[in-house]
C-alpha positions in Angstrom: 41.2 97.1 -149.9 40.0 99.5 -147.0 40.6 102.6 -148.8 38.5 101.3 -151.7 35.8 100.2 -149.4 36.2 103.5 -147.7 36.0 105.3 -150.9 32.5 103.3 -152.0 31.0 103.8 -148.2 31.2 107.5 -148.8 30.0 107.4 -152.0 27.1 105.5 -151.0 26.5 108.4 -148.3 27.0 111.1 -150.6 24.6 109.7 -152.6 21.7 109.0 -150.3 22.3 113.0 -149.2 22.0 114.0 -152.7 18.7 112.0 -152.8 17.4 113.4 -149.8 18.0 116.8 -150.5 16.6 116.2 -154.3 13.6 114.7 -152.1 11.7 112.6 -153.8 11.2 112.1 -157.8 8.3 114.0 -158.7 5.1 111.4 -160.1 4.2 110.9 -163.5 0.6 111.8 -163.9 -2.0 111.3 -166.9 -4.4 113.3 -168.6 -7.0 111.1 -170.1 -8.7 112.0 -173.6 -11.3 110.6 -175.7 -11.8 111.0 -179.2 -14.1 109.1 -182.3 -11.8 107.5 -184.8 -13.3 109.5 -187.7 -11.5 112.4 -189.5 -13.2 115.0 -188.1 -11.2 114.3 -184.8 -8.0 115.1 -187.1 -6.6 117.5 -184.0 -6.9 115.0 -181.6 -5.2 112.0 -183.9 -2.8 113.6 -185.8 -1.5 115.8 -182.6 -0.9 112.3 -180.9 0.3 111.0 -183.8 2.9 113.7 -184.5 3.8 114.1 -180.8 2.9 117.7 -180.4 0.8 116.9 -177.3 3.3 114.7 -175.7 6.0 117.6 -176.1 3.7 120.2 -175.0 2.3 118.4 -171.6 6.4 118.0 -170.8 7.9 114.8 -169.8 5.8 114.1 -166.8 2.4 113.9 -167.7 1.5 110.8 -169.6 -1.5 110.9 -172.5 -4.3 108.3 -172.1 -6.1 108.4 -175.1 -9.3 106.3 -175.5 -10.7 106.0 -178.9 -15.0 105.9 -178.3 -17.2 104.4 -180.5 -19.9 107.9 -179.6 -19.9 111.3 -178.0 -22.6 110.4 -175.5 -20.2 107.5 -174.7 -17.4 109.9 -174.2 -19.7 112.4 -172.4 -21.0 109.8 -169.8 -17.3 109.0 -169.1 -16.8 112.6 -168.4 -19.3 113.0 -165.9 -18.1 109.8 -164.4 -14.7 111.3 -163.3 -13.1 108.7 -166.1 -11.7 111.5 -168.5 -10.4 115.1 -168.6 -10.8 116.1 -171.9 -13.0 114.7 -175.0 -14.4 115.5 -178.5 -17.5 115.0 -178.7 -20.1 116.9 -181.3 -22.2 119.7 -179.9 -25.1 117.3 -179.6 -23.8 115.2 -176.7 -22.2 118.4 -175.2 -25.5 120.4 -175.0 -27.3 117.5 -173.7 -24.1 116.8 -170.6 -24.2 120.5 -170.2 -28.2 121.2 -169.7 -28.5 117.8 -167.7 -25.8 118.0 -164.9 -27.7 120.6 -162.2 -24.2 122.6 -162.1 -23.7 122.8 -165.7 -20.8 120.7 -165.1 -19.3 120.0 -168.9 -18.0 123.7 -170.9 -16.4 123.8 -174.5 -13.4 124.9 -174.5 -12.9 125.2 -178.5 -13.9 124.3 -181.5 -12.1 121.3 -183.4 -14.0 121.0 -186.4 -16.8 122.3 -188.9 -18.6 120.3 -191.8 -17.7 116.7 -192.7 -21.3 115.1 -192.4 -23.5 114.1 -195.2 -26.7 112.4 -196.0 -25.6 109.5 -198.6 -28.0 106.8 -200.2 -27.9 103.1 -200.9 -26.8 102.8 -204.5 -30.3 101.3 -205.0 -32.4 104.0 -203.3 -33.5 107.2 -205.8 -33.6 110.1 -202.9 -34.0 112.9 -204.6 -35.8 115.2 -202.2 -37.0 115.0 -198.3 -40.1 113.3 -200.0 -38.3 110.6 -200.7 -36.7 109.9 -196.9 -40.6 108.6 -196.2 -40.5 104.7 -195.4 -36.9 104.4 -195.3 -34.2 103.0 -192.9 -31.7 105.7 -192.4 -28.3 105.3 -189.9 -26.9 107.6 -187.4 -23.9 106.8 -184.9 -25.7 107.4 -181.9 -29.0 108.5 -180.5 -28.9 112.4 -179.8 -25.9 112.7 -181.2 -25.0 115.7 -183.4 -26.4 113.6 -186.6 -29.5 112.2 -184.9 -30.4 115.7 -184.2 -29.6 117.2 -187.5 -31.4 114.1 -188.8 -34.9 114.3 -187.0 -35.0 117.8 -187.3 -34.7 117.6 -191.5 -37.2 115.0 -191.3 -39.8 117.1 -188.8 -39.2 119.9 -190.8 -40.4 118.5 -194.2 -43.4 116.5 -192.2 -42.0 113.3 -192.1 -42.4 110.8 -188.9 -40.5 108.1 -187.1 -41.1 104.9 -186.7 -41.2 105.6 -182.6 -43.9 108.2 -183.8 -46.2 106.4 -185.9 -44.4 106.9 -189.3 -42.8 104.7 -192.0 -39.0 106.4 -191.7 -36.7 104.1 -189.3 -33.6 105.6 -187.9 -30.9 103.1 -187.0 -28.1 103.9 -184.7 -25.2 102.2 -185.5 -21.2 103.4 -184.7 -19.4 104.8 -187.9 -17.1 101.7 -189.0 -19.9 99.5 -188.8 -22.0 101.6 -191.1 -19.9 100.2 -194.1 -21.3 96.6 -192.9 -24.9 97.7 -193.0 -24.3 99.2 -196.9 -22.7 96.3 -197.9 -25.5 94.3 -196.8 -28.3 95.9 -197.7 -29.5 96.4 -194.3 -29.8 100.4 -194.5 -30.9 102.7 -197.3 -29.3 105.6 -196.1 -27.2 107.1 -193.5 -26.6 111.0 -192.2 -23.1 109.9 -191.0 -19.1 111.7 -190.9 -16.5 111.4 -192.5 -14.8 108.9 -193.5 -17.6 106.4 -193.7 -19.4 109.0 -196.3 -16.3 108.8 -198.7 -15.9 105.5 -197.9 -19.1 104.0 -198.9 -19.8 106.1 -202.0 -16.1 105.1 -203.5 -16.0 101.5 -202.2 -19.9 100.1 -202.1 -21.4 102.6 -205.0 -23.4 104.9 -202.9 -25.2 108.5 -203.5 -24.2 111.7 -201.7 -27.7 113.2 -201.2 -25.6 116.5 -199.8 -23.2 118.0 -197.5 -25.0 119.2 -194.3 -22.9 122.1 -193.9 -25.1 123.3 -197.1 -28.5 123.2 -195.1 -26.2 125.6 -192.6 -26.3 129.7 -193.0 -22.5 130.0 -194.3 -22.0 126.6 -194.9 -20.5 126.2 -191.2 -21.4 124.5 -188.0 -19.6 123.0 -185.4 -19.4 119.4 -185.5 -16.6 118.5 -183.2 -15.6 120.4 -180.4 -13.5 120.0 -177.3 -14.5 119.8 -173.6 -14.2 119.0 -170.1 -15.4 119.6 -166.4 -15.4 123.1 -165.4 -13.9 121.0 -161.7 -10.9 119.5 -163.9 -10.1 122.8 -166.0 -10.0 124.9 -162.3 -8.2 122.7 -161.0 -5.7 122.5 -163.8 -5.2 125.3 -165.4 -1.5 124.3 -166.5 -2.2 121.5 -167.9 -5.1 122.2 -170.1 -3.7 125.5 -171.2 -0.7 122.9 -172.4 -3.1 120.9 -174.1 -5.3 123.7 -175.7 -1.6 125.4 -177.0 -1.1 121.7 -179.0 -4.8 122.1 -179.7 -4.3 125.1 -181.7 -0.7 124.3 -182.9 -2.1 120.9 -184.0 -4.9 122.8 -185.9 -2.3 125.3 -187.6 0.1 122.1 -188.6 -2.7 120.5 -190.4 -3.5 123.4 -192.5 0.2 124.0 -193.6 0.9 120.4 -193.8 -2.3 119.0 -195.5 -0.4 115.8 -196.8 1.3 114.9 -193.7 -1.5 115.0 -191.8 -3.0 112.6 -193.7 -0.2 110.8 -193.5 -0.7 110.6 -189.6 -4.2 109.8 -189.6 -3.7 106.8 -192.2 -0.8 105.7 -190.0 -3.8 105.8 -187.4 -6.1 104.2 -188.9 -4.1 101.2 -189.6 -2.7 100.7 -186.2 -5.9 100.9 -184.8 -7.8 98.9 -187.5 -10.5 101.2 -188.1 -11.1 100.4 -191.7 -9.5 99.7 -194.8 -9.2 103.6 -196.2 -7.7 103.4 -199.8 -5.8 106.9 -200.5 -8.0 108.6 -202.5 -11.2 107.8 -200.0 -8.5 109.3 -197.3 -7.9 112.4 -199.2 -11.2 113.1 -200.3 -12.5 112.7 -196.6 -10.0 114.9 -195.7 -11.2 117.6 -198.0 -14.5 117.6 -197.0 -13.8 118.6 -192.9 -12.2 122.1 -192.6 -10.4 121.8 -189.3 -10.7 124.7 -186.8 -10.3 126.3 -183.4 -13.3 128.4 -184.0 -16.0 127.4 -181.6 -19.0 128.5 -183.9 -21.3 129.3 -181.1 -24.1 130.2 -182.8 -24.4 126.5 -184.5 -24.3 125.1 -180.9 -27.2 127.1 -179.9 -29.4 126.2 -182.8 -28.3 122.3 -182.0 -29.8 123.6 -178.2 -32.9 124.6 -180.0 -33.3 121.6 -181.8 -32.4 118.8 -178.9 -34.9 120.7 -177.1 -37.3 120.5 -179.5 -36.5 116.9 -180.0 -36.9 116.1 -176.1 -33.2 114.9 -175.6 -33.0 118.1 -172.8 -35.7 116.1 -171.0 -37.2 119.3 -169.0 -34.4 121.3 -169.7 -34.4 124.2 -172.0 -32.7 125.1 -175.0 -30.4 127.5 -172.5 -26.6 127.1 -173.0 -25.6 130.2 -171.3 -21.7 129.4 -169.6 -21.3 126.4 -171.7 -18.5 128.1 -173.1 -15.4 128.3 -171.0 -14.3 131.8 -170.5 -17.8 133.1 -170.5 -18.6 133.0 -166.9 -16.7 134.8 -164.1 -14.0 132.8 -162.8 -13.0 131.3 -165.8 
């Protein structure tokens, strides 16, 4: 009995001078990221989905992924120290960037281009910009990427707001609730993402009017991208270059694995109880967003120009010079 207790006295030794010299067990930490629930957001839903984030970051750092209802929701979280990394459109973006006096938000890539359209009640005849006068159109947010692209159709062919005098309302509403608003008659329109587009035209009879991307010189503009604090990504250059390599794997995957990915963002959806997406609204959606890392600078610039022109810089200009990570010295 005394050489057993012997035995487990110097194990218990051994074992605490393993532990010291190991010191202690290093901490878990967590990168937080926000994303919209709708496909355009593919890299940031199926990457989770799929794990190629988790496996990338390594065992100790923990994903905290927060699914937004807006960009300028995500973006004020930002600034508030409460994420690392969102995807947001360039709207919001431009806006965080001009805004903070040290230009405090940068876009690090690109995540996606296209995957907006203008679609119309199945009552409402809109067969040119003439016909947008008097009508109540939805957006997800106010100076968001589709507000902006919004007004500036409308200013362009002479038509005004309500706020302005005119007859056209534009109603803000988040994307999953725009399906709501169709179904009861409440909007006649909406300039609004995939896949409430899709969604509404299959499910509730509605009009696509046209793709956005085809008002666009090449029929390309950014309308997701991915960013942070220029304070987080100096601080942690590791880590974001580990998320940025899933970015772009994630990106690559999607493209050679079209059907799985939707897979992963059905599998998504459902969890999360975004909406009742049938498979053919799914895949069609899914066709209409081309996924990429490209960062399509000049499309962010002209969505400068037209926030600007819109007011939502407040007395900043349309300059976006070091918005783009890796432009500026030091990074």
């Amino acid at each position: 009995m005394k050489l057993q207790l012997g035995i487990a006295a110097a194990a218990i030794v051994l074992a605490g001078t393993v532990a010291l010299l190991a010191g202690p067990a290093p901490q878990e930490s967590a990168i937080r990221v926000a994303f919209l629930p709708s496909i355009s957001h593919a890299i940031p839903i199926v990457g989770i989905e799929t794990g190629a984030f988790a496996e990338s970051l390594g065992n100790q750092t923990r994903i905290d992924a927060r699914i937004l209802d807006s960009g300028t929701q995500a973006v004020q979280s930002l600034l508030s120290d409460n994420l690392d990394i969102a995807y947001v459109g360039p709207g919001p973006a431009v806006n965080a960037f001009v805004r903070t006096d040290n230009r405090d938000v940068v876009i690090v890539s690109g995540a996606a281009s296209g995957g907006v359209s203008l679609i119309a009640h199945r009552d409402i005849d809109i067969a040119g910009p003439a016909d947008l006068e008097g009508v109540r159109i939805a957006v997800p947010q106010i100076a968001n990427s589709q507000d902006v692209s919004l007004r500036t159709y409308l200013a362009e062919h002479g038509i005004e707001t309500t706020e302005h005098g005119g007859g056209t309302n534009v109603v803000t509403v988040a994307g999953p609730e725009m399906y709501t608003l169709f179904a009861r008659d409440s909007v006649d329109a909406a300039w609004t993402p995939e896949p409430w587009a899709t969604l509404i035209i299959e499910s509730l009879g509605a009009k696509r009017v046209f793709f956005e991307e085809d008002l666009w010189a090449d029929s390309e503009f950014a309308s997701v991208v991915m960013i942070t604090r220029t304070e987080y990504a100096d601080a942690n250059p590791a880590e974001l270059g580990a998320w940025l390599e899933a970015h772009e794997q994630t990106a690559a995957w999607i493209h050679e694995n079209p059907g799985e990915a939707l897979e992963a963002y059905a599998s998504f959806a459902e969890r999360e109880a975004i909406a009742d997406l049938p498979p053919d609204v799914l895949e069609s959606s899914f066709a209409n967003v081309r996924i990429t890392t490209e960062r399509l600078e000049s499309s962010v610039q002209t969505f400068a120009e037209r926030a600007a022109s819109l007011g939502y810089l407040g007395r900043g200009d349309a300059s976006i010079s070091g918005i783009f990570y890796g432009e500026t010295e030091g990074h």
